[in-house]
MDTraj code that builds the backbone (N, CA, C; nanometers):
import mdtraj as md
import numpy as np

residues = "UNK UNK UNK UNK UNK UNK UNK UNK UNK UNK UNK UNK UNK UNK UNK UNK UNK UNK UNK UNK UNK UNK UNK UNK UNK UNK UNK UNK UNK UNK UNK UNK UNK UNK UNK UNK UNK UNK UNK UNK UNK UNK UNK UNK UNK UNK UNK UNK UNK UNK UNK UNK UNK UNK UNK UNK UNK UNK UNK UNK UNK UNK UNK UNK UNK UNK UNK UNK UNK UNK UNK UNK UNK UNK UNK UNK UNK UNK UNK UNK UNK UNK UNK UNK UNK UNK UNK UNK UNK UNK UNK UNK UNK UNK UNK UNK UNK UNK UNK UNK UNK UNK UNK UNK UNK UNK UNK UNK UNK UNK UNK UNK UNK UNK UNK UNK UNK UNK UNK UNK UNK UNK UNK UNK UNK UNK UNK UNK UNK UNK UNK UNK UNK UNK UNK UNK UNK UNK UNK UNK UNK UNK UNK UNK UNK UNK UNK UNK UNK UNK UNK UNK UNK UNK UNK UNK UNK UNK UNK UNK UNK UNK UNK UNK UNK UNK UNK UNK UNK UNK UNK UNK UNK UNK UNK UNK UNK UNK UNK UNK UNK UNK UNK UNK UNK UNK UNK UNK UNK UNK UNK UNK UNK UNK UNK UNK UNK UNK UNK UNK UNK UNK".split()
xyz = np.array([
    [3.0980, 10.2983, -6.0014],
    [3.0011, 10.1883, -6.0009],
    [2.9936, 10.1304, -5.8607],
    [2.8813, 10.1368, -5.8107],
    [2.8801, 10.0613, -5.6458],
    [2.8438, 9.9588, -5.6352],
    [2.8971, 9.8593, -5.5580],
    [2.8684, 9.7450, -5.5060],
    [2.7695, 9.6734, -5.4000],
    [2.7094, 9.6127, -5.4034],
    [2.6315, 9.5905, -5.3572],
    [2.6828, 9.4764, -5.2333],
    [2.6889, 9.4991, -5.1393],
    [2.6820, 9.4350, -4.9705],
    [2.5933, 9.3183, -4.9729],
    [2.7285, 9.2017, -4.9234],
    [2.6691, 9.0750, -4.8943],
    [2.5486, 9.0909, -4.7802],
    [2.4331, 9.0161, -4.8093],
    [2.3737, 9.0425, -4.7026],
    [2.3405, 8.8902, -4.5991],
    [2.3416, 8.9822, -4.4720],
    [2.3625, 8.9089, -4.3521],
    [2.2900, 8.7951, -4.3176],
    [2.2943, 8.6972, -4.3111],
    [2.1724, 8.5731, -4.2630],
    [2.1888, 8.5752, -4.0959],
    [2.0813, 8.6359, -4.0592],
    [2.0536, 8.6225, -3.9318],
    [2.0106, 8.4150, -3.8979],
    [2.1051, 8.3963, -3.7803],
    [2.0343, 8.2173, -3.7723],
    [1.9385, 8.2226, -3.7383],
    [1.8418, 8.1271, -3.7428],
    [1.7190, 8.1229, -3.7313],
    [1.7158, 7.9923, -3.6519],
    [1.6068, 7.9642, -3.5872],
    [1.6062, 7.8226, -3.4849],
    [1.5963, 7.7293, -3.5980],
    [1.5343, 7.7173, -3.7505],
    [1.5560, 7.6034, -3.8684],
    [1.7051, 7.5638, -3.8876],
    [1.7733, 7.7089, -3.8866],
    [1.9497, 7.6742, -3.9308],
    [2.0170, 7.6539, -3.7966],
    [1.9977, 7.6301, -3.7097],
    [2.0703, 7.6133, -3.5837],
    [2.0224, 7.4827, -3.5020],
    [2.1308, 7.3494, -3.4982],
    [2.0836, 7.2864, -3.4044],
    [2.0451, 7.3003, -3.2631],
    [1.9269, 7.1954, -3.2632],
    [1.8734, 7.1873, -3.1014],
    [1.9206, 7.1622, -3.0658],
    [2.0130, 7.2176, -2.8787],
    [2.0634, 7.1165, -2.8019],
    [2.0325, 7.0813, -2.6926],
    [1.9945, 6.9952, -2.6420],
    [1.9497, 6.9227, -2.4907],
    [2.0225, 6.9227, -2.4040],
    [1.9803, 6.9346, -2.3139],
    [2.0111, 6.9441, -2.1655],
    [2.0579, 6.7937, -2.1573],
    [2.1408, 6.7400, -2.0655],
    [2.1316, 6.6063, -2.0646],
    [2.0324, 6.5722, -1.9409],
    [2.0091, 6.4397, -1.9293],
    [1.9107, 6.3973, -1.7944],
    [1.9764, 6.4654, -1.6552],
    [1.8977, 6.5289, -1.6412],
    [1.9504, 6.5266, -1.4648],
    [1.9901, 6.4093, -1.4148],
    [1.9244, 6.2856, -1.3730],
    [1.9251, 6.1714, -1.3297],
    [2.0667, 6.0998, -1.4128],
    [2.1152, 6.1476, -1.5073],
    [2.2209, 6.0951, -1.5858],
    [2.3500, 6.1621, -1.5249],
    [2.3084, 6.3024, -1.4737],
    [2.4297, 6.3711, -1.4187],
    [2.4437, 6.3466, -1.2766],
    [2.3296, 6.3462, -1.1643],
    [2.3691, 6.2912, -1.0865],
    [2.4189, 6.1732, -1.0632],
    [2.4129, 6.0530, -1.1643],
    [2.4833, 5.9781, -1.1330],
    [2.6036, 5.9338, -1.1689],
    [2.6317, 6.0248, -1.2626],
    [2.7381, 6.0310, -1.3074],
    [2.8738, 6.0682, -1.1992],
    [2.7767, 6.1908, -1.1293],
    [2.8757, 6.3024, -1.0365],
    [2.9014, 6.1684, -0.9263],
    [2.7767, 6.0992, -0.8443],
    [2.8476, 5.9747, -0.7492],
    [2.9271, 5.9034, -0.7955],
    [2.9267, 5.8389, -0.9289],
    [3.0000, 5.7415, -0.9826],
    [3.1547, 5.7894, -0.9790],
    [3.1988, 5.9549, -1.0592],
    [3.2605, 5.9667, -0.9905],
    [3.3142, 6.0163, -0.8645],
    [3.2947, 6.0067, -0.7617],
    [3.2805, 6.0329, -0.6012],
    [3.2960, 5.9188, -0.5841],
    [3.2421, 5.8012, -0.5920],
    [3.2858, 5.6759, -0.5682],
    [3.3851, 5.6491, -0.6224],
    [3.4229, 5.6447, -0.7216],
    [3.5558, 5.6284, -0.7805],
    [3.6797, 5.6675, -0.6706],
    [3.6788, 5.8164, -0.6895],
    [3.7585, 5.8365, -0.5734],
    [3.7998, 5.7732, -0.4473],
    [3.6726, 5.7423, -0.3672],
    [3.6835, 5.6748, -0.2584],
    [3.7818, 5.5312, -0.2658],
    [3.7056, 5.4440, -0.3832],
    [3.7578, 5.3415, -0.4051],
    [3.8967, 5.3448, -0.4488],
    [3.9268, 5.4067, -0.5234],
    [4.1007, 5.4611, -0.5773],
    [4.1744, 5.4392, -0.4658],
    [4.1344, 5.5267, -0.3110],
    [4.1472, 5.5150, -0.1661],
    [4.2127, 5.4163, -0.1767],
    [4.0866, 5.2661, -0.1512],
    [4.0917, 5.1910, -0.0551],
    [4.1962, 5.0852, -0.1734],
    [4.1768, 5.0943, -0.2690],
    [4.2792, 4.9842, -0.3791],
    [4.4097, 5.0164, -0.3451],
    [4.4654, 5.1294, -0.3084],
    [4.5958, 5.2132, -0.3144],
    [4.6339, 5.1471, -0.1510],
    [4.5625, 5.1707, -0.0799],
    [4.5868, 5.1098, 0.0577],
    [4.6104, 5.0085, 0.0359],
    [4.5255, 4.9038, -0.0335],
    [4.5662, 4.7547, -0.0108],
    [4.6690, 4.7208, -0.0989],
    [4.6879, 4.7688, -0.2288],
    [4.8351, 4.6906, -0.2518],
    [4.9164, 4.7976, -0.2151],
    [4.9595, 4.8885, -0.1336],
    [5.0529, 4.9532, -0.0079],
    [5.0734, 4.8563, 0.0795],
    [4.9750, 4.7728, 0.1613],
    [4.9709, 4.7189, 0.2263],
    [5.0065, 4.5772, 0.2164],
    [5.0046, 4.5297, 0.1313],
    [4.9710, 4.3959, 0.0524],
    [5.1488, 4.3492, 0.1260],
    [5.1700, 4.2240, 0.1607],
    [5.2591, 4.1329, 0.2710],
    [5.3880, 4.2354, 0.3337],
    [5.2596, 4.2911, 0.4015],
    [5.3308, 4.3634, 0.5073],
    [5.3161, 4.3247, 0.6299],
    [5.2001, 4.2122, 0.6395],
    [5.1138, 4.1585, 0.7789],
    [5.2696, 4.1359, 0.8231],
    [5.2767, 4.1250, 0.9676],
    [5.3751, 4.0913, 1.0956],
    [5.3068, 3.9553, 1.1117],
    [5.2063, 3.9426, 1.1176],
    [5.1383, 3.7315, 1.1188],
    [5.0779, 3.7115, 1.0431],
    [4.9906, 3.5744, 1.0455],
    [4.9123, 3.4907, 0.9300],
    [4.8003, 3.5379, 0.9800],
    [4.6820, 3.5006, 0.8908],
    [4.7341, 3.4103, 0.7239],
    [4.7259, 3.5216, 0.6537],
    [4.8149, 3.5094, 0.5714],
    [4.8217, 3.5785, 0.4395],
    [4.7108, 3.5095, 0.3265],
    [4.6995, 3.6371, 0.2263],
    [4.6394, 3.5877, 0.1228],
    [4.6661, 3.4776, 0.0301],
    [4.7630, 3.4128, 0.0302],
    [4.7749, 3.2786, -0.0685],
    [4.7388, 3.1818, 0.0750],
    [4.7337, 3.1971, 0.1485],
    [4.7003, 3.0716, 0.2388],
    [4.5545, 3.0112, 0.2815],
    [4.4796, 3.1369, 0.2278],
    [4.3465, 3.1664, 0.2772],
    [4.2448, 3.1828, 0.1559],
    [4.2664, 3.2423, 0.0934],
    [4.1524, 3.3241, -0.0119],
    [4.1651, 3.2402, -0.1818],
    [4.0143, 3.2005, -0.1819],
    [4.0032, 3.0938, -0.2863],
    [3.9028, 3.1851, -0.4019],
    [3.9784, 3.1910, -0.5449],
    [3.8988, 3.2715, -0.6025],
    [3.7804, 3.2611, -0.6942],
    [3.7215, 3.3277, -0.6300],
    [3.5587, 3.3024, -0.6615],
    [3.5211, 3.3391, -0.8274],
    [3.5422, 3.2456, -0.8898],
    [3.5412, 3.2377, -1.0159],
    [3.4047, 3.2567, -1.0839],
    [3.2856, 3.1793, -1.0008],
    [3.1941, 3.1056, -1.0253],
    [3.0581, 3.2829, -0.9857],
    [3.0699, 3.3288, -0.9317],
    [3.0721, 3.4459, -0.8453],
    [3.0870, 3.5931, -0.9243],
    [3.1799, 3.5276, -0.9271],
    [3.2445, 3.6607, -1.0448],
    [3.1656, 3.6896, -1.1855],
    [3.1421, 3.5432, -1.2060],
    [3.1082, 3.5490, -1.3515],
    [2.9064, 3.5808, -1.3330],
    [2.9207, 3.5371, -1.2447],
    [2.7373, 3.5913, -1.1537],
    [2.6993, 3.7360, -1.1701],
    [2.8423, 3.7879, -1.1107],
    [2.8321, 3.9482, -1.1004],
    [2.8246, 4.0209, -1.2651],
    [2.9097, 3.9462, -1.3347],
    [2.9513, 4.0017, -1.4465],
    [2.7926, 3.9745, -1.5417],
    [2.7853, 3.8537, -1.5534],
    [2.6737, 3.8212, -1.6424],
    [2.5494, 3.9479, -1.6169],
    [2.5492, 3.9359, -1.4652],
    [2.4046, 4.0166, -1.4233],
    [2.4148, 4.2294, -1.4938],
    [2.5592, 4.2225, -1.5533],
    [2.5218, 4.3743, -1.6497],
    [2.4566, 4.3551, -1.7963],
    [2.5029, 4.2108, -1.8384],
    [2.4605, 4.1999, -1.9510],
    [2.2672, 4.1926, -1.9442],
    [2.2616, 4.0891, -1.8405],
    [2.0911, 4.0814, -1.8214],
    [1.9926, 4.2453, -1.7937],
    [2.0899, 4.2937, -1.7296],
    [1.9763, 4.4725, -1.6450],
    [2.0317, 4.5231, -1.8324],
    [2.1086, 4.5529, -1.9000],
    [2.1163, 4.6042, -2.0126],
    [2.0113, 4.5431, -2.1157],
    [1.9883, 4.4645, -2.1242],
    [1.9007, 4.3838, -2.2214],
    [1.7793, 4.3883, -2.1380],
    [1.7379, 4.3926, -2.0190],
    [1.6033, 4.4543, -1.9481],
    [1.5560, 4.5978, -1.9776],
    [1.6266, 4.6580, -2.0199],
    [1.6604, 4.7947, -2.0268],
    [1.6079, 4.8296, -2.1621],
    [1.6571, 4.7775, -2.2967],
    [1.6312, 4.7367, -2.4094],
    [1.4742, 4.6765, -2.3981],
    [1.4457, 4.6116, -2.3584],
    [1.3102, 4.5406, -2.3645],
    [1.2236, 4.5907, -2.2931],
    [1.2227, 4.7140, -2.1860],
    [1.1715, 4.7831, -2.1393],
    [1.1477, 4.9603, -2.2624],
    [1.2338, 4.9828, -2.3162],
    [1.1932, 5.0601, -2.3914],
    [1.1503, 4.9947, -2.5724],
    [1.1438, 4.9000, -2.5893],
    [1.0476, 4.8654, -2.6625],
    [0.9195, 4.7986, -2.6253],
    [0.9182, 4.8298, -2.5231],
    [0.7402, 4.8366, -2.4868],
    [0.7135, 4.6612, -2.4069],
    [0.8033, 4.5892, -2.3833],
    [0.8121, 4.4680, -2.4010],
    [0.8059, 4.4528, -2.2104],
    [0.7290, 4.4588, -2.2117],
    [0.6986, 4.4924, -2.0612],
    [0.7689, 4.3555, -1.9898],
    [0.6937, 4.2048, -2.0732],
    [0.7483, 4.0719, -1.9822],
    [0.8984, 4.0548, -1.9728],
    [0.9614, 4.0832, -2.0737],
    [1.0711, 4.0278, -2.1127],
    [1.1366, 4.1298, -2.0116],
    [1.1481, 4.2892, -1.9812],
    [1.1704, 4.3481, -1.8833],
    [1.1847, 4.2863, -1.7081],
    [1.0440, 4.2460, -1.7069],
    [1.0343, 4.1608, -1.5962],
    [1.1490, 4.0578, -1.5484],
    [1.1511, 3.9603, -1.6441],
    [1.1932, 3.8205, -1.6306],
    [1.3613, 3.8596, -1.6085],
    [1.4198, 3.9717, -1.7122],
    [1.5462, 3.9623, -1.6990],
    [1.5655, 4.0892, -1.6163],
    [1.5230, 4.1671, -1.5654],
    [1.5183, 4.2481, -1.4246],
    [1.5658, 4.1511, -1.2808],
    [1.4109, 4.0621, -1.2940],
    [1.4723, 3.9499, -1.1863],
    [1.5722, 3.8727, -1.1960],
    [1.6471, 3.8173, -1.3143],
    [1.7262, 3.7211, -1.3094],
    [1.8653, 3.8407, -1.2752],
    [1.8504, 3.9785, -1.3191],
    [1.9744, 4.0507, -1.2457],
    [1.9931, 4.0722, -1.0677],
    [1.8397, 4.0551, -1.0759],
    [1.8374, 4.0542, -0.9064],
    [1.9118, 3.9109, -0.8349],
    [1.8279, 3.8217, -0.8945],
    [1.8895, 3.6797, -0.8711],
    [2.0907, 3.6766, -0.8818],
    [2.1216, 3.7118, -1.0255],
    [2.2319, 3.6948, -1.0048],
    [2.4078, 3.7432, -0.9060],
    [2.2904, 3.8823, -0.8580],
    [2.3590, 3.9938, -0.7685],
    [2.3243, 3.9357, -0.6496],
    [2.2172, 3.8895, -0.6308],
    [2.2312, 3.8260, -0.5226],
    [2.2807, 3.7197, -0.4510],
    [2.3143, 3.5802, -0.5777],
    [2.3657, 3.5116, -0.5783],
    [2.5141, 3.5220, -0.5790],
    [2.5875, 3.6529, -0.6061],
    [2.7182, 3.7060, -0.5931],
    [2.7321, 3.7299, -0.4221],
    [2.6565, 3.7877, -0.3379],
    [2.6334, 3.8247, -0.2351],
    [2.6260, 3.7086, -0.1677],
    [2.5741, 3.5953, -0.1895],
    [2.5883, 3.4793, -0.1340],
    [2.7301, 3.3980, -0.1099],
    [2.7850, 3.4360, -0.2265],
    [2.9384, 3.4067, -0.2533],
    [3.0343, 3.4902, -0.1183],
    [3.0151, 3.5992, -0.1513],
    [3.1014, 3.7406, -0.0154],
    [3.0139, 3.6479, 0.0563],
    [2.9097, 3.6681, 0.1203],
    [2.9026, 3.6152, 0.2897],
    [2.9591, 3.4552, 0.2587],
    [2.9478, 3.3301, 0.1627],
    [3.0235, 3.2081, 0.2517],
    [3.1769, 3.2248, 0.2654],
    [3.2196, 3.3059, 0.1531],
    [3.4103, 3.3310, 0.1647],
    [3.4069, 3.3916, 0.3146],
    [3.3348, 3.5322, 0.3615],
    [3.3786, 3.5886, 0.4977],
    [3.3592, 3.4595, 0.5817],
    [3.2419, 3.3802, 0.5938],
    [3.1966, 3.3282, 0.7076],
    [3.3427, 3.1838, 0.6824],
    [3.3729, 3.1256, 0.5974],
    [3.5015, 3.0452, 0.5888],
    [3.6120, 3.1567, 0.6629],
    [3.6816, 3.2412, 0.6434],
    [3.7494, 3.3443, 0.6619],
    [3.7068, 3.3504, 0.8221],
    [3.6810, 3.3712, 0.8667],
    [3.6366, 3.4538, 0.9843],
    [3.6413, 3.2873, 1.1217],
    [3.5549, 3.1871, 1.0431],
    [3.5523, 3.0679, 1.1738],
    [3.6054, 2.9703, 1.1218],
    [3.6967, 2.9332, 0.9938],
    [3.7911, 2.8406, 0.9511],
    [3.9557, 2.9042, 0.9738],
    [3.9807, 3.0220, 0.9278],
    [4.1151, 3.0505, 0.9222],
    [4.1258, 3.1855, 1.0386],
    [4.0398, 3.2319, 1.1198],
    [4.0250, 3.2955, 1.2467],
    [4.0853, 3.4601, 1.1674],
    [4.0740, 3.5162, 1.0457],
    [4.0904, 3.6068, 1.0012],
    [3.9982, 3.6899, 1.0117],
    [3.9892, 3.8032, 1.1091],
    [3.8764, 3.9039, 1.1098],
    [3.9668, 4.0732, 1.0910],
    [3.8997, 4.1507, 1.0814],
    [3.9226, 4.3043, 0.9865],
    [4.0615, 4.2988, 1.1325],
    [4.0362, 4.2654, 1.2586],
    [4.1593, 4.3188, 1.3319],
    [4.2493, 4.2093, 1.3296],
    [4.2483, 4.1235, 1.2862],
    [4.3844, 4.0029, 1.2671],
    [4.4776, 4.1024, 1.2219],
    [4.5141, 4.0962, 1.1194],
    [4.6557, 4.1580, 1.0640],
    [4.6152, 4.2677, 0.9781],
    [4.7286, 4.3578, 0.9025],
    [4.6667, 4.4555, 0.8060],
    [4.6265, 4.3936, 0.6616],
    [4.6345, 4.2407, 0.6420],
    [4.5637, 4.2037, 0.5386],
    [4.4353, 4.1882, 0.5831],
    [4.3816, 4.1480, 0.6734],
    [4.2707, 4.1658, 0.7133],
    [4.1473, 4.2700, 0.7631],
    [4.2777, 4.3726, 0.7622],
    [4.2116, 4.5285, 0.7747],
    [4.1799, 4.5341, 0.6039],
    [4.2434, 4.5718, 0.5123],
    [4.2396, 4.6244, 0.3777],
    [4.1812, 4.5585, 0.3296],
    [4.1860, 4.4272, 0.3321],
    [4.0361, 4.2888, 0.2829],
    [3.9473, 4.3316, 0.2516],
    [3.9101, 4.3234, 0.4198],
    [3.7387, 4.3371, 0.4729],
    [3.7358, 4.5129, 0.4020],
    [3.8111, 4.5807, 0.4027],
    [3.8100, 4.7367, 0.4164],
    [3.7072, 4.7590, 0.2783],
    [3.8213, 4.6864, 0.1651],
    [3.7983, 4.6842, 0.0220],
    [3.6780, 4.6236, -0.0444],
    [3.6908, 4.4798, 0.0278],
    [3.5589, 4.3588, -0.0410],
    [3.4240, 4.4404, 0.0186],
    [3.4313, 4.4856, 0.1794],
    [3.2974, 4.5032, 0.2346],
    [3.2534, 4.6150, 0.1670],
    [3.3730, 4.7506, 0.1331],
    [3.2804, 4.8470, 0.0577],
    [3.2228, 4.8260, -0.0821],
    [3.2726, 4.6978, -0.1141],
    [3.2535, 4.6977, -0.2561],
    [3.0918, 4.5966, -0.2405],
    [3.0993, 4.5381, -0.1199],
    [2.9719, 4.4782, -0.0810],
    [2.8495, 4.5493, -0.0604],
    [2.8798, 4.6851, -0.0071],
    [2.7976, 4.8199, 0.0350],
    [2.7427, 4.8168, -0.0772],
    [2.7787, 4.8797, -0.1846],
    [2.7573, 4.9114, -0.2860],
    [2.6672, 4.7578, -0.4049],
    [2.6477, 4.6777, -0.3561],
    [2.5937, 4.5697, -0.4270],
    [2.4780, 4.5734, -0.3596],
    [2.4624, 4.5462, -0.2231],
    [2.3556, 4.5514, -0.1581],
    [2.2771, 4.6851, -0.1354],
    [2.3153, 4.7953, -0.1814],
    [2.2442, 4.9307, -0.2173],
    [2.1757, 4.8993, -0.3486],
    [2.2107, 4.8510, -0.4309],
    [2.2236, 4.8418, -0.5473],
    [2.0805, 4.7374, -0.5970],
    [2.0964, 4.6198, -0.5315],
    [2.0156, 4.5222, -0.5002],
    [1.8953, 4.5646, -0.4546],
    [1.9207, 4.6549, -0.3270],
    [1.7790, 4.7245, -0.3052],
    [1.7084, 4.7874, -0.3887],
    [1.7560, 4.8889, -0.4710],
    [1.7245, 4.9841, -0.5983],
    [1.6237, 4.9040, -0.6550],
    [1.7166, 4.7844, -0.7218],
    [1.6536, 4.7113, -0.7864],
    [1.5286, 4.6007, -0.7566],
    [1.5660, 4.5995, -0.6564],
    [1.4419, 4.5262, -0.5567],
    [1.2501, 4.6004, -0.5658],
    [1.3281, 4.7763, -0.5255],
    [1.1959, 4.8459, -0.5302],
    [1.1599, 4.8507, -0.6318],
    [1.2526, 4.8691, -0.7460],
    [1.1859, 4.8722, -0.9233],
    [1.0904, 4.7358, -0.9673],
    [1.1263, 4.6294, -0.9194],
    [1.0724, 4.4984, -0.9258],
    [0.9340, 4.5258, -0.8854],
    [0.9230, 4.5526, -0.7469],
    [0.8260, 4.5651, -0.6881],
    [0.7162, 4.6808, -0.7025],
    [0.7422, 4.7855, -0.8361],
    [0.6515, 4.8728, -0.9037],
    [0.6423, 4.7983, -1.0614],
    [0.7441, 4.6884, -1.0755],
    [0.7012, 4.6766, -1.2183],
    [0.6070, 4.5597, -1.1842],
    [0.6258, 4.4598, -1.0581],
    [0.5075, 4.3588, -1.0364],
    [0.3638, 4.4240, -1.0216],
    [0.3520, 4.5272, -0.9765],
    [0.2529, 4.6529, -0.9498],
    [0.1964, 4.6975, -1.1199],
    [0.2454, 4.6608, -1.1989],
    [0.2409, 4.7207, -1.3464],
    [0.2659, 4.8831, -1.3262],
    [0.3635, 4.9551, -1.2439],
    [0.4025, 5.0647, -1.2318],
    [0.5182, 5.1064, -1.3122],
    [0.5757, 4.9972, -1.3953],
    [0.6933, 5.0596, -1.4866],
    [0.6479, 4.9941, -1.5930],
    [0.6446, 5.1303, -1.7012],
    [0.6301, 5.1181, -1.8070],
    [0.7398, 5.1422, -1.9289],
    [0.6949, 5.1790, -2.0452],
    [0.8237, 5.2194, -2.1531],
    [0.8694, 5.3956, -2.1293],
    [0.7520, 5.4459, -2.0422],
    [0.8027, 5.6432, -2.0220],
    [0.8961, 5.6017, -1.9290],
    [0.9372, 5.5207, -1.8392],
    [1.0051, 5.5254, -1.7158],
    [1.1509, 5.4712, -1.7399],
    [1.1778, 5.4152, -1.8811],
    [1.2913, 5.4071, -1.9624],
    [1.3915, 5.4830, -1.9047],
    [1.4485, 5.5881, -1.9054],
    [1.5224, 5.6852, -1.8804],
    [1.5568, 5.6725, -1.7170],
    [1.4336, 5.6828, -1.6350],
    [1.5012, 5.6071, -1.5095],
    [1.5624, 5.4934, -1.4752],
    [1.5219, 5.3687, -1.5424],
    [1.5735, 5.2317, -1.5279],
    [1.7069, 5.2447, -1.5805],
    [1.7497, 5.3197, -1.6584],
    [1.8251, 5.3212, -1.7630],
    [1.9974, 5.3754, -1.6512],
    [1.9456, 5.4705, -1.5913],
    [2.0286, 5.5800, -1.4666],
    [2.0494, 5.4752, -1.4015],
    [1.9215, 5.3909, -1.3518],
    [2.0192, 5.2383, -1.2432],
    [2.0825, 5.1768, -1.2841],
    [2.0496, 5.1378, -1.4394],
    [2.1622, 5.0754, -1.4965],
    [2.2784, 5.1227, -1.4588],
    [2.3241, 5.2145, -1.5126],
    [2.4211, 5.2586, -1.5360],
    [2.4878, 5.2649, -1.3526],
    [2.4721, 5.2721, -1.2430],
    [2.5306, 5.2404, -1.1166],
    [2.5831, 5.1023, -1.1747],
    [2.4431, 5.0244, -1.1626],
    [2.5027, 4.8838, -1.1775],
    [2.5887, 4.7898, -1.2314],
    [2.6179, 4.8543, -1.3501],
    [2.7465, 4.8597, -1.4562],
    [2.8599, 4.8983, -1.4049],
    [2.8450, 5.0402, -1.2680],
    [2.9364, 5.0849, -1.2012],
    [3.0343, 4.9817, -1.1181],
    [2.9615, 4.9208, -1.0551],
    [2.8876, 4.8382, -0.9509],
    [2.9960, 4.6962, -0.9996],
    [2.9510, 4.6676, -1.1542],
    [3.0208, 4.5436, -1.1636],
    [3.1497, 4.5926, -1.2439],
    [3.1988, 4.6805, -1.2508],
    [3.3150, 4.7366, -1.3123],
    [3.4604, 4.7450, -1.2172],
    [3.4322, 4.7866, -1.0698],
    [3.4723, 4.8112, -0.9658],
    [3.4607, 4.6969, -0.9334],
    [3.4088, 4.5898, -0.9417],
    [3.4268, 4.4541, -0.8986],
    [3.5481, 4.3688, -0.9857],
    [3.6001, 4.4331, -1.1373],
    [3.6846, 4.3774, -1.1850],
    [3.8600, 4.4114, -1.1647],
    [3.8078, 4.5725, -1.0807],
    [3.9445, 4.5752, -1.0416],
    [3.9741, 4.5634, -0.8610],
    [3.8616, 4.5337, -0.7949],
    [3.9352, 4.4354, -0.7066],
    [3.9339, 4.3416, -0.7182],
    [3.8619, 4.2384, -0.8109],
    [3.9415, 4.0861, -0.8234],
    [4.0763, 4.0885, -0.8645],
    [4.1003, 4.1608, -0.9602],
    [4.2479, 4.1728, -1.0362],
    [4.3309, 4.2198, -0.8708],
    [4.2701, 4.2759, -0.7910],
    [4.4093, 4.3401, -0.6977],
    [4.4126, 4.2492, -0.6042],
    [4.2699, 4.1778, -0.5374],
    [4.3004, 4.1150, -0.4142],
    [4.3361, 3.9607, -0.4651],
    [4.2492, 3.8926, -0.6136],
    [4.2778, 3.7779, -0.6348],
    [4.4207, 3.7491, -0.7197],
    [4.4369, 3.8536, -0.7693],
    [4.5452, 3.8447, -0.9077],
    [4.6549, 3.8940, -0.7851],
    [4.6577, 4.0151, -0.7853],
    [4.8409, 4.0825, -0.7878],
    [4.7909, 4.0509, -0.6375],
    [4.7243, 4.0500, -0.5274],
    [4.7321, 4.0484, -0.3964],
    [4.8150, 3.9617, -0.3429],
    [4.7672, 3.8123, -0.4303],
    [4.8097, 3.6310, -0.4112],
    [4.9593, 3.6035, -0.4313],
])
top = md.Topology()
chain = top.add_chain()
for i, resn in enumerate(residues, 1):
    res = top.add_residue(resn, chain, resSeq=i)
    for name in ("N", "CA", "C"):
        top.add_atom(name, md.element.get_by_symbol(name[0]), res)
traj = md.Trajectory(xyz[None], top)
């Protein structure tokens, strides 16, 4: 008596999930984010290496007042570009607007904070990048982390200035979305040098 052979189900594109590519724009920024990482790993590792090793003053508890007020500027402004972000892909064009700018405003208003601390720093307590090696790893750490705000700021500056244009719409989602995500970078890396230069530095 013969048996009859299971027969084969070839998959078919119905029985097989689709899978996507992810965004380009998601991977490149992924790949800087980490590349920056690295760098920054650098410069954190240097400064608490370095951290009261200066041969003179001022040291960091004598000098550096922590910018609380600043901080919370930087921090708030991921929650605002995320919820711009959100209101940009539901079609919500104003509400995009309004809290786009208030992330600009608040990053910038962080930036206001770094330049009055340097400019106190620099012509109140005569601390500049060649004073001592706290003043090398400081400036080394805060200014790159400043680089990166004011890149950042710009980004966001030109997006402003195509969405005042009515040039960003709900298709352009996916790009706004990629700046986000720096900018999140952006204020993430800002929580672990407060923790190193304001917390364990002091």
């Amino acid at each position: 008596m013969s048996t009859l052979a299971p027969a084969i189900v070839e998959p078919t594109f119905e029985t097989t999930r689709a899978w996507n590519l992810p965004s380009r724009g998601k991977v490149g920024m992924v790949s800087l984010i980490v590349a920056e990482s690295a760098i920054f790993t650098i410069f954190v590792v240097a400064y608490l290496y370095y951290v009261g090793k200066s041969l003179s003053g001022p040291t960091p508890r004598e000098v550096l007042e922590v910018p609380v007020f600043y901080t919370f500027c930087l921090l708030a402004s991921s929650l605002t570009i995320h919820y711009a972000g959100r209101a940009l892909e539901r079609g919500k064009n104003g509400a995009f607007l309004g809290l786009w700018l208030l992330t600009i405003l608040l990053g910038g208003l962080f930036m206001f904070g770094t330049a009055r601390e340097w400019h106190r720093l620099i012509f109140e307590h005569g601390l500049t990048i060649a004073t001592n090696l706290f003043g090398t790893t400081y400036y080394s750490l805060v200014g790159l982390h400043a680089f990166h705000v004011t890149a950042g700021l710009i980004m966001l500056s030109i997006v402003l200035a195509f969405a005042l244009a009515g040039r960003v719409t709900r298709r352009h989602f996916s790009r706004v979305d990629v700046l986000a995500l720096y900018w999140h970078f952006v204020d993430a890396v800002w929580v672990v040098v407060f923790t190193v230069v304001y917390v364990i530095g002091r």
